[in-house]
N, C-alpha and C positions, 0 to 999 in steps of 0.2 A: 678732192672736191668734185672731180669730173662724176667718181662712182661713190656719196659719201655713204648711203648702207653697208655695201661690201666691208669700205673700210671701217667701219662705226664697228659691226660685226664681227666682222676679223683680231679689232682690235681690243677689242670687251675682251673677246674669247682667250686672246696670249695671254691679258691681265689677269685673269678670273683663274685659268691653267697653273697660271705664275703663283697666287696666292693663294689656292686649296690647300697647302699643305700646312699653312697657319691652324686650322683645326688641330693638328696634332700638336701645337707648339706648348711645351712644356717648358716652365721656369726656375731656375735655380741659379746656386752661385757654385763658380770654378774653383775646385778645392786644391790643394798641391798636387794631385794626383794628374793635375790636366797638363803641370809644367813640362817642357822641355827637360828630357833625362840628364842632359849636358850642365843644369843649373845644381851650384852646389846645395841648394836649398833641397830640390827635389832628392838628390841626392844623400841628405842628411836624411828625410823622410823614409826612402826605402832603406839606410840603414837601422833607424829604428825598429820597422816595419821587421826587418831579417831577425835582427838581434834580442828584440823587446815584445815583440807582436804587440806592438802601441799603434806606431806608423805619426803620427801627431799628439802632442802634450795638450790638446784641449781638454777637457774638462765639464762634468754636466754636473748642475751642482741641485740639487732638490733642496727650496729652503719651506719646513715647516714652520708654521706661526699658532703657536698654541700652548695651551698653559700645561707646563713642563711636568706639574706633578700630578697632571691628570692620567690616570691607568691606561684608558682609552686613547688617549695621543701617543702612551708609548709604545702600545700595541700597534697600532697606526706604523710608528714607525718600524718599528722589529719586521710589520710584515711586508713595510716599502724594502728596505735592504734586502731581506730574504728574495722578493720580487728582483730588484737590481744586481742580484748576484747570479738568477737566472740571465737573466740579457746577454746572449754572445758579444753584442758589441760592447759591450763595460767592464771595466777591471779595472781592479784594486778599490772597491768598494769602501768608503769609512763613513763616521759620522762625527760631526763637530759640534760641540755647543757654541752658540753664540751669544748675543749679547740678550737677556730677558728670558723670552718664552723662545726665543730663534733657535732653532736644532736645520743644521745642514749636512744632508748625504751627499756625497760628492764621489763620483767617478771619474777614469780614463774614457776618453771614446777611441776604439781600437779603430785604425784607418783612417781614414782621411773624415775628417769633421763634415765636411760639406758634400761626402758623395748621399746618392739615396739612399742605401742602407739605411746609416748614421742620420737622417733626418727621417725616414720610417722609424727607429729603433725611437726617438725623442717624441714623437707623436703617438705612438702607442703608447710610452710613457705618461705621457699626459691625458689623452682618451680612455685610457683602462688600468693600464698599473697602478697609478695614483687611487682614482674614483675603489677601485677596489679593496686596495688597503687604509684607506680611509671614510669608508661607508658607515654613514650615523657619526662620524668622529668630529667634536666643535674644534676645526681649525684649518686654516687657510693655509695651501698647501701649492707653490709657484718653483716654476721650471727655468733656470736659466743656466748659461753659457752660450759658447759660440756656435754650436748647433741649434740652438731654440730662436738666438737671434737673426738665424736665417728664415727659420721660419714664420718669425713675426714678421720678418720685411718682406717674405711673400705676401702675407695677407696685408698688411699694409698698401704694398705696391695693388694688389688685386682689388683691394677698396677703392684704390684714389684712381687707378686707370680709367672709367667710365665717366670718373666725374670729370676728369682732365679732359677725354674726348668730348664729353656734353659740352664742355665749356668754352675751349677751343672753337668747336665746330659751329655753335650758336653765336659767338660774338664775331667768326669769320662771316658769319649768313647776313647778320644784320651791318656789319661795315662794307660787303660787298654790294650791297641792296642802294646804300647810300652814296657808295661812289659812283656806280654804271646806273643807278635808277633802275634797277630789274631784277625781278626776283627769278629769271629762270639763269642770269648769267652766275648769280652769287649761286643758287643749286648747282651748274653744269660743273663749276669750282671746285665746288666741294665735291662733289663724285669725282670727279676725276684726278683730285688728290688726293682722292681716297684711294682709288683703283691702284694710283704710282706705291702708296706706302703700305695696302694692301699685298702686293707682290714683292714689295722688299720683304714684306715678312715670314711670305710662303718658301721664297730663296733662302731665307735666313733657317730657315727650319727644314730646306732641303739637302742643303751644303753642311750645316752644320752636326743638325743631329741623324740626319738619314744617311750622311758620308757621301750623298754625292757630287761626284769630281772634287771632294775637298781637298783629296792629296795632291791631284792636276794643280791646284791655287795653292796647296800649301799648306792649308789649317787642318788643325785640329778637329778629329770628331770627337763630340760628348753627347752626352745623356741628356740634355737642357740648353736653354739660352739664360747667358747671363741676365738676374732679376731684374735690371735697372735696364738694361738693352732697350725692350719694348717700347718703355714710357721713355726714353732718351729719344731712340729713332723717328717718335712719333711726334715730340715736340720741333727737333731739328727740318724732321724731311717736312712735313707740311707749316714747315715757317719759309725753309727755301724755294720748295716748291711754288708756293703762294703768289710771293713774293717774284720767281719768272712768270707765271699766269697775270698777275694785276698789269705788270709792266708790258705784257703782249696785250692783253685787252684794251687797256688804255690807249696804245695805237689803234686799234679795231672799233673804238668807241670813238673817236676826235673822229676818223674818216668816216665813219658813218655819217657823222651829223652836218659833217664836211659834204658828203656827196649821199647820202641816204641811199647808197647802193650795197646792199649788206654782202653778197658775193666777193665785191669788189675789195670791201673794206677787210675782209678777213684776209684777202690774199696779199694785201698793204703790209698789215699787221704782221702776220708773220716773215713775211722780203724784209718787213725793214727793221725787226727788232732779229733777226738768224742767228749773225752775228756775234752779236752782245751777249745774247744769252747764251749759245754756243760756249764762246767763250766764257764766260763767268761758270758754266758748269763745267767746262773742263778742268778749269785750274782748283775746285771742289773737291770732285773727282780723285783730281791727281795728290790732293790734301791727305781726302781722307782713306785711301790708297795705300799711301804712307804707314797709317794707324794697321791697315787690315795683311801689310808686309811682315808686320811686327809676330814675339814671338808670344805673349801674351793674348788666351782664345777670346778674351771677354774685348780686348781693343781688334781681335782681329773680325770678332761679329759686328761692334759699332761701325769702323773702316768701311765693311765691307756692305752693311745696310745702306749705311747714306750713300756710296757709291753707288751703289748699284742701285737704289732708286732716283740718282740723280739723273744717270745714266736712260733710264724708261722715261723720267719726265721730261727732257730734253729732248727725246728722240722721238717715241710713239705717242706721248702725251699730248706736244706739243706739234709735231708735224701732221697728225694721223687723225688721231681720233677729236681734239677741238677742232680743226676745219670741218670734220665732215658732221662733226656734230649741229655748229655753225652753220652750216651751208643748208643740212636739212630743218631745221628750225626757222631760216629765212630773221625776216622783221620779229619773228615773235620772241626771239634771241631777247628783245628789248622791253617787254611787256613788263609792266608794273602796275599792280591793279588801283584803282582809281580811288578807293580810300587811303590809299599809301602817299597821295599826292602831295603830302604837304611835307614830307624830308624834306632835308636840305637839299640843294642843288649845289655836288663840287663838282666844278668845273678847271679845266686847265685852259689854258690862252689859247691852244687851238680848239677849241670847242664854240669859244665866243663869238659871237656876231663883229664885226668889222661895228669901229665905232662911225659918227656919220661926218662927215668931211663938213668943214665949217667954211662961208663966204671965199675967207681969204685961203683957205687951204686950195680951195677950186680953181680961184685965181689964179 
């Protein structure tokens, strides 16, 4: 608070350092190939792999939907197999009839189901082998198994990520508005829990997929972050996160109105809630710690995101950069513009005025 640009600056700068490398973050799921060599399962895998050149018994099944005795559908398919028989990663090609007009070609996927290869190979499947061998042909022509379903839940997950952020972040802005009366505290909020789970994700994508010091901790490097990580870390940390922020301000806001010394109150606020929060993230921390010791890459990137971003909000979040954010903003910390005046007013017991002493109370 003595220097807060210095530190307002300085501490932008670690966050913003900390979370560039989110750009590159790439999502996928952990296929057997990322286990522990020690596990009999991994180990079943590369005897496949040696013995069978399979490596995994998934499966990619093409189902055609089209009337059966039409010329054009069966060329259709003659030229999808012939296409699937080229595909390095497919083997043991067939085709099955099914129930009506259903015809299904079903392959091996060689390797690991869920590395990139094998989810490049099911995508090119879909964007051009299909469309090709079925050009001008009446019938409805669908991609499944356990490689296609990964990559539905990419897109799924890549849909609903912005909505989930819009939503989250919009209904944080207007509950914090209502509680402190101010629209620059529910913003500085929200930035600055941004800032904490923006750097959990830059580390998550630096440790993890760029390998650095991942051996020094222990993990695993891969090719992605597990799919469901991202939209996980980002519900957990800016719910916890919050949640230390509302609880320090709420001290910051009673002393304010208490002594209308906004310097003062900030330096209340944080002396007297240290502590609490301190602790309550430590034993988090040490939770989710637990998760990121483990041998499993997908619990060791959760573990170690929420840790480590609990870790920045408790420390630089919270000692650094809200005081000196606070400090340089003064009273106007508190501003709420005058057509906003008519929310509610929540108030806690220390905010209220002293009620007024009655005859006999004076007496």
């Amino acid at each position: 608070m003595r220097r807060p640009v210095v530190s307002l600056v300085a501490g932008v700068a670690v966050l913003l350092a900390a979370a560039s490398p989110v750009l590159d973050l790439r999502s996928g799921f952990a296929g057997i190939s990322t286990l522990p060599e020690r596990f009999t399962s991994r180990q079943g895998f590369d005897a496949l792999q040696r013995g069978f050149g399979v490596g995994t018994v998934d499966s990619v099944q093409v189902v055609v939907d089209g009337n059966e005795s039409s010329p054009a559908v069966e060329a259709g398919i003659l030229r999808l197999l012939a296409s699937m028989d080229t595909n390095p990663r497919l083997r043991d090609v067939t085709l099955i009839s099914g129930g009506g007009d259903l015809r299904v070609a079903q392959a091996l996927m060689l390797g690991d189901s869920r590395d990139k290869e094998a989810i490049a190979a099911v995508e090119r499947l879909r964007s051009e082998e299909i469309p090709a061998a079925f050009r001008g042909v009446d019938a409805r022509v669908l991609v499944t198994g356990e490689t296609a379903e990964a990559i539905d839940y990419f897109a799924l997950a890549d849909r609903w990520l912005p909505i989930v952020f819009a939503f989250v972040l919009g209904l944080s802005f207007v509950l914090l508005t209502i509680a402190f009366r101010s629209v620059v505290i529910a913003a500085k909020a929200i930035v600055l829990n941004l800032l904490s789970v923006g750097a959990a994700y830059g580390l998550l994508v630096l440790v993890f997929q760029r390998g650095v010091g991942n051996e020094l901790l222990g993990f695993a490097q891969v090719d992605a972050i597990e799919a469901w990580v991202p939209l996980f870390l980002f519900s957990v940390l800016f719910g916890l996160s919050m949640d230390y922020h509302v609880f320090l301000l709420s001290r910051i806001r009673e002393r304010f109105v208490q002594t209308g010394d906004n310097s003062e109150s900030v330096a209340f606020g944080v002396g007297s809630t240290a502590r609490l929060i301190t602790g309550a993230a430590l034993i988090i921390i040490v939770v989710f710690a637990g998760f990121a010791a483990g041998d499993l890459v997908m619990f060791q990137q959760m573990g170690f995101g929420v840790a480590v971003s609990l870790l920045i909000d408790a420390t630089l979040i919270r000692s650094v950069l809200l005081p000196a954010a606070m400090q340089l903003l003064g009273e106007r910390n508190w501003y709420l513009p005058s057509w906003l005046g008519w929310l509610p007013r929540v108030e806690s017991p220390e905010e209220r005025p002293p009620a007024p002493r009655t005859a006999s109370q004076a007496g």
